[in-house]
C-alpha positions as CSV (number, residue, x, y, z in Angstrom):
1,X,-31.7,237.6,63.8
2,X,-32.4,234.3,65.0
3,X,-33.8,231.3,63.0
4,X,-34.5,227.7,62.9
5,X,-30.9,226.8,62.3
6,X,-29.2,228.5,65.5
7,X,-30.5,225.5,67.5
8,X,-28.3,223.0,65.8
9,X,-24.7,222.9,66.1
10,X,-23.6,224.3,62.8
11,X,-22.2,227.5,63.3
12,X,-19.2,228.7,61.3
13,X,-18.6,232.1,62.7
14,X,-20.1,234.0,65.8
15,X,-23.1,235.5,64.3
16,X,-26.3,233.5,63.8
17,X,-26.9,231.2,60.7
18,X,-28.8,234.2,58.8
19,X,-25.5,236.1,57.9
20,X,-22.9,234.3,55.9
21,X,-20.0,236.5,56.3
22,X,-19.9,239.9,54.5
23,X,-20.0,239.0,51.0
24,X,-23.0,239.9,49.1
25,X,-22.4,236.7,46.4
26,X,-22.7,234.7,48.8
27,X,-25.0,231.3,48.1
28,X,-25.9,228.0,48.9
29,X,-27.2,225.3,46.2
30,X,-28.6,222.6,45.4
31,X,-27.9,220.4,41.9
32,X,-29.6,217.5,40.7
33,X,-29.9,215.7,37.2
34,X,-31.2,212.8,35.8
35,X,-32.1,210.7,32.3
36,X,-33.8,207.4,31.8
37,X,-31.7,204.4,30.6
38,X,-32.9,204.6,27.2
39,X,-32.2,208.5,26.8
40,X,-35.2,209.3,26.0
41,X,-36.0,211.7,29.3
42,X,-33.5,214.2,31.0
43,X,-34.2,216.4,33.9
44,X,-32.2,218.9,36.0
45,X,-33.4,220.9,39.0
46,X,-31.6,224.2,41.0
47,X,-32.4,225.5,44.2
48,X,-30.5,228.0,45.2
49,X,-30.5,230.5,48.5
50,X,-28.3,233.9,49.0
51,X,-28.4,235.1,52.2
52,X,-27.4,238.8,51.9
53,X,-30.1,239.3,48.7
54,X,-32.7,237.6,51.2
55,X,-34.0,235.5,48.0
56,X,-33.8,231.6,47.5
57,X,-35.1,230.0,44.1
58,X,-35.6,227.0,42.5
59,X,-36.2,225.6,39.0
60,X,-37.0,222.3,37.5
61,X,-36.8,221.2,34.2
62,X,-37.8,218.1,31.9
63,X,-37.0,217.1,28.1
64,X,-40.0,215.3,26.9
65,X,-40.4,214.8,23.0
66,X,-38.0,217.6,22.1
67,X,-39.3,220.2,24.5
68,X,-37.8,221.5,27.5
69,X,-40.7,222.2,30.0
70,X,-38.7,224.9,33.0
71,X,-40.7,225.6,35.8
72,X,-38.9,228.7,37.4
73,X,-40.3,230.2,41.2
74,X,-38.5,232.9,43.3
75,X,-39.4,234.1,46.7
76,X,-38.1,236.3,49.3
77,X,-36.1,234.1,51.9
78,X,-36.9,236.4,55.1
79,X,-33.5,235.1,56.4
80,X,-34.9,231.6,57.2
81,X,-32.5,229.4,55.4
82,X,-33.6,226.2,56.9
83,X,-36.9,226.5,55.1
84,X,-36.2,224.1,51.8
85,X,-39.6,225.3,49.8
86,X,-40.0,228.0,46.4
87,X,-42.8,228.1,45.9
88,X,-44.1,224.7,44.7
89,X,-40.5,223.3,44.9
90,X,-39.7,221.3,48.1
91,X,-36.0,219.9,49.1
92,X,-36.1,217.1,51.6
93,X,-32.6,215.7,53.1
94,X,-34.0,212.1,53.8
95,X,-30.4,210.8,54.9
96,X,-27.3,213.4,54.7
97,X,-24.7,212.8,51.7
98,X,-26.9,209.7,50.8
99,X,-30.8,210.5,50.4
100,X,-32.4,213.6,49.2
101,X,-36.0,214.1,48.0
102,X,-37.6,216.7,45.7
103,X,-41.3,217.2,45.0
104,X,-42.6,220.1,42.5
105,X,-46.2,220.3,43.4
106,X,-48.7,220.9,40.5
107,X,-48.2,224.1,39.1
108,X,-48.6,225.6,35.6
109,X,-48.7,221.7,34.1
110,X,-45.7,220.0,35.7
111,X,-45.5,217.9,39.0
112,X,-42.9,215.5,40.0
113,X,-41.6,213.3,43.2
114,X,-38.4,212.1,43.0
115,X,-36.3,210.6,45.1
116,X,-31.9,210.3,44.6
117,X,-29.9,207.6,46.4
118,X,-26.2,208.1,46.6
119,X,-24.4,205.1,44.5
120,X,-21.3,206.2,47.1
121,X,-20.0,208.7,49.2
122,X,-19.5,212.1,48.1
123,X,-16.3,213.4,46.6
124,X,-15.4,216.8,48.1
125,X,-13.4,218.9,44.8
126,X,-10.6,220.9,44.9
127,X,-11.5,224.6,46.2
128,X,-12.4,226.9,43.5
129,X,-10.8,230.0,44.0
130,X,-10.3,233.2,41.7
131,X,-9.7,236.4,41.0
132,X,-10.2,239.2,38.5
133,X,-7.5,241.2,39.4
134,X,-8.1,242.1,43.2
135,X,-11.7,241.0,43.5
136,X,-12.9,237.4,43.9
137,X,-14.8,236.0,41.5
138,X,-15.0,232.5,42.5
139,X,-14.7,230.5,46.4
140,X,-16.5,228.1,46.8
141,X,-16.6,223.9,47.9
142,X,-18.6,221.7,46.1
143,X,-19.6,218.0,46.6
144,X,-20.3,215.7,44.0
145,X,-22.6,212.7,43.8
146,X,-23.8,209.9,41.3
147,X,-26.9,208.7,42.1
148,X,-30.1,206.4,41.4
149,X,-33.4,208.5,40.4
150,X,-36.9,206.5,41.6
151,X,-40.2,208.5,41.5
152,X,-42.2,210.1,38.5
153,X,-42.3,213.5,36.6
154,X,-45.5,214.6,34.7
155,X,-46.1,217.4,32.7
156,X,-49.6,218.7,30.8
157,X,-51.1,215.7,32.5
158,X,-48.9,213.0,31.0
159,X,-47.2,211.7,34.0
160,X,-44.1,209.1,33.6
161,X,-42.9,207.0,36.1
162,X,-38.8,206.8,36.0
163,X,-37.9,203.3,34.8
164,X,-35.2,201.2,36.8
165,X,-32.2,201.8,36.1
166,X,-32.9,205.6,36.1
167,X,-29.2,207.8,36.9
168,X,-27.9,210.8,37.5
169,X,-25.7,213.3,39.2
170,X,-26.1,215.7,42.6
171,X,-24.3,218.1,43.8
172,X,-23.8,220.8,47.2
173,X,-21.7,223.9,46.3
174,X,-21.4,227.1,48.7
175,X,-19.4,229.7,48.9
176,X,-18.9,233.0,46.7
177,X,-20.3,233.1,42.6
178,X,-21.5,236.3,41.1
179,X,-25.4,236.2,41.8
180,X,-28.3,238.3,41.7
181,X,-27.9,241.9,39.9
182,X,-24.3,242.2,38.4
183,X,-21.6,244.5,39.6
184,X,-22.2,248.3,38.4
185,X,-18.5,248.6,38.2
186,X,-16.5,246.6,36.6
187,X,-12.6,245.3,38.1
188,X,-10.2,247.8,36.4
189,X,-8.2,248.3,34.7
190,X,-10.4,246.5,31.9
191,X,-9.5,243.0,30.9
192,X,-11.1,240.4,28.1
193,X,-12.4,238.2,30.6
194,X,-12.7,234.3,29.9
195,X,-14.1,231.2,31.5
196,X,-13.9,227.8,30.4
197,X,-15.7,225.0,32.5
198,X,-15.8,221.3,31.6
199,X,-17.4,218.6,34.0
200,X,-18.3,215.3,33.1
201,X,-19.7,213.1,35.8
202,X,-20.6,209.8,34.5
203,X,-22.9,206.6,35.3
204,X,-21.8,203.2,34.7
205,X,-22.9,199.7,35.6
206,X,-20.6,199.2,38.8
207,X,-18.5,202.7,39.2
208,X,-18.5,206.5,38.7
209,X,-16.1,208.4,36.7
210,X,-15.8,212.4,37.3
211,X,-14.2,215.5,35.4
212,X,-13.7,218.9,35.2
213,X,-11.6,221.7,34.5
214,X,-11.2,225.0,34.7
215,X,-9.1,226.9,32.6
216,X,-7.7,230.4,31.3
217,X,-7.7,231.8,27.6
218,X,-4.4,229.7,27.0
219,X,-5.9,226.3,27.9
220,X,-4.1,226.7,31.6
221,X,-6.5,224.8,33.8
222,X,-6.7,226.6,37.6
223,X,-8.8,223.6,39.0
224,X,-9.0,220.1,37.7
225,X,-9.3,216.7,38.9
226,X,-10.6,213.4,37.5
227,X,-11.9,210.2,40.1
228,X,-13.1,207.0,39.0
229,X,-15.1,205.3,41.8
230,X,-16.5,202.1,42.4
231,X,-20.1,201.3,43.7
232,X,-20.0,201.8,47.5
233,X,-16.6,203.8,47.7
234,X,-16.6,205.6,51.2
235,X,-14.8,209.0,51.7
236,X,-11.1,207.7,50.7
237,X,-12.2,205.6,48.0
238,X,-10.8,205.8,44.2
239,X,-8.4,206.5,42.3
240,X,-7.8,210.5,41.7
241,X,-5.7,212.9,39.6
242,X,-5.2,216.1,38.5
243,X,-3.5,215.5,35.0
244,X,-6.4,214.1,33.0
245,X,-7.4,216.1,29.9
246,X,-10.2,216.3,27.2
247,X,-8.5,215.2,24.0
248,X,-9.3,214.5,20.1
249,X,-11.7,217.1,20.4
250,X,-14.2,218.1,17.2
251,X,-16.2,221.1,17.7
252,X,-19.8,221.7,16.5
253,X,-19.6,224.1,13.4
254,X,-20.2,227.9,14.6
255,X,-20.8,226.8,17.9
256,X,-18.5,226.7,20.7
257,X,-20.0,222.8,21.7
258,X,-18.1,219.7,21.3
259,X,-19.4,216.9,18.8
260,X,-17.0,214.6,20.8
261,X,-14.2,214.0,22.3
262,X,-11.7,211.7,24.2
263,X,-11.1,211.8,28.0
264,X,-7.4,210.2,29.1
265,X,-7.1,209.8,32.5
266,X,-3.5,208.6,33.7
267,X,-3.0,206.1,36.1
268,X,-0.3,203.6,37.3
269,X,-1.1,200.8,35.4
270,X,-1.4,202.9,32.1
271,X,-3.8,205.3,30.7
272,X,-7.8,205.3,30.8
273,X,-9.8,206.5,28.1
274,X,-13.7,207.3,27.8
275,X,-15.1,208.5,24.7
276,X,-18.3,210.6,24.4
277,X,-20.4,210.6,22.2
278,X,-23.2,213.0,22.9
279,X,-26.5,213.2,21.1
280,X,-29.0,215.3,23.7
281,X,-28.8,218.9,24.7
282,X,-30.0,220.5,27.6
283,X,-29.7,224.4,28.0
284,X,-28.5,225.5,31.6
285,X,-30.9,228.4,31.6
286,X,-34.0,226.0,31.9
287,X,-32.9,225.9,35.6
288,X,-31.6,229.5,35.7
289,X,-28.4,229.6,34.7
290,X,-27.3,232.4,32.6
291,X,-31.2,233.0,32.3
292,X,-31.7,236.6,30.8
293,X,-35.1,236.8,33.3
294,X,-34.3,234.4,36.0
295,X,-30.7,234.7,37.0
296,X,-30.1,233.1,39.8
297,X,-30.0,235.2,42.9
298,X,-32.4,238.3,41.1
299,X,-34.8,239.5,43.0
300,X,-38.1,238.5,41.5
301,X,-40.9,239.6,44.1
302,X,-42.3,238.0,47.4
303,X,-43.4,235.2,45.3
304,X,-43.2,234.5,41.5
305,X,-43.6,231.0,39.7
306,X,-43.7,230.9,36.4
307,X,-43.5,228.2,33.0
308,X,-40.9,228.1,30.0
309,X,-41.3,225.7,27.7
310,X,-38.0,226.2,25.4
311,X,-38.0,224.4,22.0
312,X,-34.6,222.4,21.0
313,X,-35.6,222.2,17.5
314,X,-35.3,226.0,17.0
315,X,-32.1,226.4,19.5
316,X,-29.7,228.7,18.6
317,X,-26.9,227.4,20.6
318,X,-24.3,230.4,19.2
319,X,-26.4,232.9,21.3
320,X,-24.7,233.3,24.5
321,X,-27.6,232.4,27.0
322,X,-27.6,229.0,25.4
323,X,-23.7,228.7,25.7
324,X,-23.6,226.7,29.1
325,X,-25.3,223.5,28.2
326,X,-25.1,219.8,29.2
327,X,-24.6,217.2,26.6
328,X,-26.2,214.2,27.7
329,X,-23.4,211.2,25.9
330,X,-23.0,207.7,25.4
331,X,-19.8,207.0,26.9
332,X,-16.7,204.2,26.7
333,X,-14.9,203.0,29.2
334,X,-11.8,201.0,28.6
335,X,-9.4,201.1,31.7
336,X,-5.7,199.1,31.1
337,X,-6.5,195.5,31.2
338,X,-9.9,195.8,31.4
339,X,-12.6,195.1,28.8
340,X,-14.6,198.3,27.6
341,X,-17.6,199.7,29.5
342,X,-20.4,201.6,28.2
343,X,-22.8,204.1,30.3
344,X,-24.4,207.0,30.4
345,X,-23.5,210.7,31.6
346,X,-23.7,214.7,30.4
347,X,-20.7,216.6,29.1
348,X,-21.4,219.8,30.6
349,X,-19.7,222.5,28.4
350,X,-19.4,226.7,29.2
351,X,-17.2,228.5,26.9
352,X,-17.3,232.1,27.5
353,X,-14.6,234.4,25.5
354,X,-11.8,233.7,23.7
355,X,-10.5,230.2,24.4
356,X,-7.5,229.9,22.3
357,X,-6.2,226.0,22.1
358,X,-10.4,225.8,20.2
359,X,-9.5,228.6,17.9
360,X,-12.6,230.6,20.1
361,X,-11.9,234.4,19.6
């Protein structure tokens, strides 16, 4: 099948743009957050497209006075991957790896226009591969971005115009994730299966810092990397390395969330430390992650949008489809030599079975 893509000079493999090689978890996304200087306002938004379930959706959500307000929409993609709308939910690439727009048209109470400018090049992170047993689980690429947010978000008719100085973080992944309806049979022979994911990508006044790991039941991490950039770094720019680690750690009681905690990142000239502190939560399943209705990549209907206002107050963060979170923190830089920095960024935290160096059975 042919489709607006196969005229531009893209192609990976011999078949047209519509098939992405034979694995049905295939996907293609779309991340974007954001949070006013003062803390007071966080958003995230998802848009996601899986080319062998023929469904792309797309979810925005906004913290606004202790609420989260999620507005999820799903749709059948009809193979046309070029076609950057759910619903009410519209991608625009402005400029590539430097300009991106998004506009949720009303619907059920929430609008928004918003606009995110690249404060450098991307970083392109290690490959994520793995496997349970003989069946992958994970392969995918993923680019990361900071960025400056300009536009407005309103919600119930209160509309709020992002103040300067607005940040955040985008990414670009593809490649292979479970999606859509799970796997009716399990890898054998059965295994406790873990996963443990922290990322930390982080805004300050003239640079970028980025996390994340990976890691197995032990603590082993499988993908890591840490890159501190300055403002207007182009593709070789930074410094990068694979042996920082979260340290100093204090866990939320009954939780599996981290109160705070102390990144070191080594470099030549001595180490580099950033401190979070983090004091706002956002729940990954307002934009469909580990959503018990709107798992990303389920097949919804030709077209479904609807609203999901979730509130914090009430949370139960020790229920597992409010275990993937991100914690938005005040942060400290202090670099060798160098007096201390502070900024903004989220501590995103998924800790999913036993993790063993956090006493998580």
């Amino acid at each position: 099948m042919l489709t607006k893509a196969d005229d531009f000079p893209i192609h990976q493999t011999p078949e047209p743009i519509a098939y992405s090689g034979t694995d049905r978890n295939f996907y293609d996304r779309y991340f974007f957050n954001g949070y006013q200087p003062d803390g007071t306002e966080f958003f995230a938004i998802a848009f996601g497209v899986y080319p062998h379930l023929n469904v792309a959706d797309a979810h925005v959500s906004v913290i606004r006075d202790g609420v989260e307000h999620c507005l999820h929409a799903s749709r059948l993609l009809n193979m046309e991957r070029m076609d950057l709308t759910v619903g009410p939910i519209r991608i625009e690439v402005l400029e590539p790896l430097q300009s991106l727009r998004v506009t949720l048209a009303p619907s059920h109470g929430m609008a928004a226009e918003i606009t995110f400018e690249g404060r450098t090049f991307p970083i392109e992170e290690p490959r994520f591969t793995r496997r349970n047993g003989p069946r992958a689980f994970m392969d995918y690429t993923r680019l990361t971005q900071n960025v400056r947010c300009t536009g407005w978000i309103e919600v119930d008719g209160v509309r709020k115009t992002l103040s300067a100085g607005t940040v955040g973080t985008r990414d670009r992944s593809w490649g292979i994730r479970p999606v859509g309806a799970p796997d009716p049979q399990p890898a054998v022979p059965a295994q406790i299966n873990s996963f443990f994911w922290q990322w930390t990508p982080l805004n300050f006044a003239d640079k970028s810092v980025f996390f994340h790991v990976n890691a197995d039941s032990e603590g082993q991490p499988w993908n890591t990397r840490a890159v501190i950039l300055p403002d207007g770094a182009g593709p070789d720019g930074g410094r990068h390395t694979s042996e920082a680690r979260i340290e100093d750690v204090v866990m939320i009681p009954g939780s599996r969330h981290i109160a705070e905690g102390t990144l070191n990142i080594p470099l030549a000239q001595g180490a580099g430390r950033v401190s979070f502190k983090p004091f706002l939560t956002f729940v990954m399943r307002g934009i469909g992650y580990g959503h018990p209705e709107w798992r990303h990549g389920g097949y919804k209907g030709d077209l479904v949008v609807e609203r999901e206002d979730i509130d914090l107050a009430t949370l139960n963060l020790a229920s597992p489809e409010n275990w993937h979170i991100q914690a938005l923190s005040h942060v400290t830089l202090t670099l060798p030599g160098e007096s201390p920095e502070t900024g903004l960024g989220v501590f995103e935290q998924l800790i999913a079975g036993p993790y063993r160096p956090y006493g998580l059975s």
